[in-house]
N, C-alpha and C positions, 0 to 999 in steps of 0.2 A: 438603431440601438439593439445590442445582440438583446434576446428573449432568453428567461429566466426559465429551463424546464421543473418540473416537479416529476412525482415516482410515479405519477400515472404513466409516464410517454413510455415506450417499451424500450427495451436497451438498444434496439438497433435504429428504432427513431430518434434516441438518446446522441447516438454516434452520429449519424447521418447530421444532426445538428450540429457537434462539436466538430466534424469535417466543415461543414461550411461555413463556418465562425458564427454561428447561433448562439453559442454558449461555449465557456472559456471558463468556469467557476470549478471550485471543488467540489467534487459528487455526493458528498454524505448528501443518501436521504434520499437520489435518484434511482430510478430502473427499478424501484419497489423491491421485491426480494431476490433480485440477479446476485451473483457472485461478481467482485468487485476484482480487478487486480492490480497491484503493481508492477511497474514496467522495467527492467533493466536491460539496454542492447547494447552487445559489446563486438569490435573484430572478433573473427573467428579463433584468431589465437590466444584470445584470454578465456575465451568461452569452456575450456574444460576443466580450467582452474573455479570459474567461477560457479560452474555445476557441481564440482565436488565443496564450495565452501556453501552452497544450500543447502547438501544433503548432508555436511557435517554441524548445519546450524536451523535446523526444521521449525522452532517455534518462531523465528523474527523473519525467517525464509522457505516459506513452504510452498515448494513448488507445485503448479497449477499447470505447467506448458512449456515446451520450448519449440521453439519455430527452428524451421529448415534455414542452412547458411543460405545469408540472403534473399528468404523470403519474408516481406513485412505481414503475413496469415497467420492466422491461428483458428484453425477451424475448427479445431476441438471444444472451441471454447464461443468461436459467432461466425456466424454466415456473415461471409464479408468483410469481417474485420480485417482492415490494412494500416500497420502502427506506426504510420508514416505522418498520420491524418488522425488519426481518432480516439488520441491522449488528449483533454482541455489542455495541459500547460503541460513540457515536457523543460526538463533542464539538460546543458549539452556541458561537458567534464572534458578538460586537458590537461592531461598529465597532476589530476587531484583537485586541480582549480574550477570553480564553476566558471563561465566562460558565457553562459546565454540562457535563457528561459522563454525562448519561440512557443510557438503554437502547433506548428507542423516540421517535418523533420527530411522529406522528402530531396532536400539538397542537397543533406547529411547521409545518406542512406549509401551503403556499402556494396557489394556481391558479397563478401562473406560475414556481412552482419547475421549474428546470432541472439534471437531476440527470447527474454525470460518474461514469464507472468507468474506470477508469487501471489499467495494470497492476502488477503486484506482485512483487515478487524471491521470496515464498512460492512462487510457480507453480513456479519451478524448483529449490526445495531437495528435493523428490521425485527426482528425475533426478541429483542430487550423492549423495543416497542412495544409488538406485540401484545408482550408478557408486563407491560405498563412499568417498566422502568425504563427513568429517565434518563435522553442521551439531549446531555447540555448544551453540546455544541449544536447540535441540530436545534434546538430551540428556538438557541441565541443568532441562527443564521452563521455563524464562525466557522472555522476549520478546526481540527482538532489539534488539540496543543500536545505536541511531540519532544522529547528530552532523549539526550544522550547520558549514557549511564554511568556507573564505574562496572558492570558489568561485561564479561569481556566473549565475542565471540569465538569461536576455533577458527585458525588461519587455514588455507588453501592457498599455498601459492604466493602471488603477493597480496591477496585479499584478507582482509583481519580486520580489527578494529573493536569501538564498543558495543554494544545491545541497544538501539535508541527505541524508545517503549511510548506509548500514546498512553493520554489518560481519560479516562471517563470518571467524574464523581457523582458520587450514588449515596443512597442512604445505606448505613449496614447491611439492613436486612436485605434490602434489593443485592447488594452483593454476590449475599450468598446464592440466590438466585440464579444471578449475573454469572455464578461458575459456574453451576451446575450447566445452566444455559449451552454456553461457548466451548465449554469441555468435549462437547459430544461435535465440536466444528475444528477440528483439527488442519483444517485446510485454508481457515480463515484467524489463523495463530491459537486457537486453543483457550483453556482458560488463562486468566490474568494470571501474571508473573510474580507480580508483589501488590500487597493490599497495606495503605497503613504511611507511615514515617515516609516520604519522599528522600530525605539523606539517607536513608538505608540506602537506596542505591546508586546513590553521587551527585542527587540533583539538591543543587542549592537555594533555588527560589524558584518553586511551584508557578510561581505569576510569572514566570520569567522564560517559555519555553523555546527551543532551539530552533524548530519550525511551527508552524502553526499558527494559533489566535491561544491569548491566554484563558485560562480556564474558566468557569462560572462554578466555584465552588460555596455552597450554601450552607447555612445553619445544618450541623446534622450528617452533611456529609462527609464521608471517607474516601481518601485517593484510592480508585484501582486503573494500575497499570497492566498493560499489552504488551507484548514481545512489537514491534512495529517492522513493515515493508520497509520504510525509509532507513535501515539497518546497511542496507548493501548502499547508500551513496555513502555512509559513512565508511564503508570499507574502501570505498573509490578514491576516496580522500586518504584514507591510508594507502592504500596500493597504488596509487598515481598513476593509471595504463594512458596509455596516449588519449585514447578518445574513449569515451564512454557516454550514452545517453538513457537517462532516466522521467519518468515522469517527474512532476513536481508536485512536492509533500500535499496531501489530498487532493489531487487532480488524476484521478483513475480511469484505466480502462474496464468501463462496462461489459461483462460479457450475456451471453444468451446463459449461461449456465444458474438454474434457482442456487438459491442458497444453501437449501438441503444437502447439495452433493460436497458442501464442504464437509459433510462428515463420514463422505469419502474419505479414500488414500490413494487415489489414481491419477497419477499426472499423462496428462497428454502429450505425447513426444512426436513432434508434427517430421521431425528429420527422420 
């Protein structure tokens, strides 16, 4: 029976378990205050399209890394990390179709795969704790519930699409907290995008989200949304490249990096 880690385990005992199939779950809540990322690995020839649709879309895609063609490394970011092995749940894309949601990837693996790590709203649910606001889905054991928007990203290439945004509810006041908090973390999306009305920006039922676990919204509280990582499989769906691999909607790669350095603006360019 795989074993259920918690945030004491360090990140790379974190990995070392999700490589040997210990654990397969989504990470909110693990590796204590590492920066979290998400995963997108593409051939080499989409790879420059989809580096310029990061840097033309920074809150839902802020890049954290990109690895050398064909190397599964990212040392910038963990001693040893091989992202073949040490994503819990990765999803595999052909031609815009989801196609598999394996565990390891290593069959799939290319010479000139080009692999991205983005940052992740997980990096700063540590720091809302913290600061004793509450993160529901961690409570409730769930994944966090993620919506596609009417809000629209800038295209690159063939990569476009909408803003899909996570949500955390909070009480007002913790909100305003909750910005000032994540503001100063630009690398793990920054502050909340929209506070308030959910059809402000296209989502038609709150309980109802596109990835995720649905919400635990209570007496009191108010929707705040996040620009979300899961932003780029939505674009994969619009751009339809032959093959494309992602992790799957909170199933992240742990890094050695604290949380802190999210409020950095230094990406690691491992090529």
């Amino acid at each position: 029976m795989p074993c259920t880690p918690n945030a004491v385990l360090t990140p790379r005992d974190l990995r070392e378990q999700i490589r040997s199939g210990g654990f397969a779950g989504p990470t909110a809540g693990m590796g204590g205050d590492a920066l979290q990322a998400n995963i997108v690995i593409l051939p080499g020839a989409e790879a420059a399209d989809f580096l310029r649709f990061c840097q033309s879309n920074p809150r839902p895609c802020p890049l954290l890394a990109v690895g050398a063609p064909g190397d599964p490394a990212l040392p910038s970011l963990g001693e040893g990390i091989d992202l073949r092995h040490d994503v819990p749940r990765y999803r595999v894309w052909r031609h815009g179709e989801l196609t598999d949601e394996p565990s390891q990837i290593a069959d799939l693996w290319q010479d000139d795969m080009v692999s991205f790590a983005l940052g992740c709203s997980f990096s700063f649910e540590d720091a809302l704790t913290r600061a004793g606001i509450p993160v529901r889905h961690q409570d409730a054991g769930r994944n966090v519930p993620m919506y596609r928007t009417s809000l629209a990203t800038r295209p690159a290439g063939r990569f476009g699409g909408p803003v899909v945004v996570s949500l955390r509810p909070m009480p007002a006041a913790d909100a305003i907290e909750a910005v000032q908090i994540c503001a100063r973390m630009p690398l793990a999306h920054g502050a909340p995008i929209h506070l308030g009305d959910p059809a402000q920006i296209g989502i038609a039922d709150v309980m109802a989200p596109d990835y995720g676990d649905a919400p635990d919204i209570r007496p009191g509280d108010i929707p705040v949304f996040w620009a979300c990582g899961v932003t780029p499989q939505a674009a994969i769906v619009s751009g339809r490249p032959a093959l494309a691999i992602t992790h799957a909607p909170g199933h992240m790669l742990v890094t050695d990096i604290p949380a802190s350095r999210a409020e950095a603006r230094l990406t690691g360019v491992n090529a």
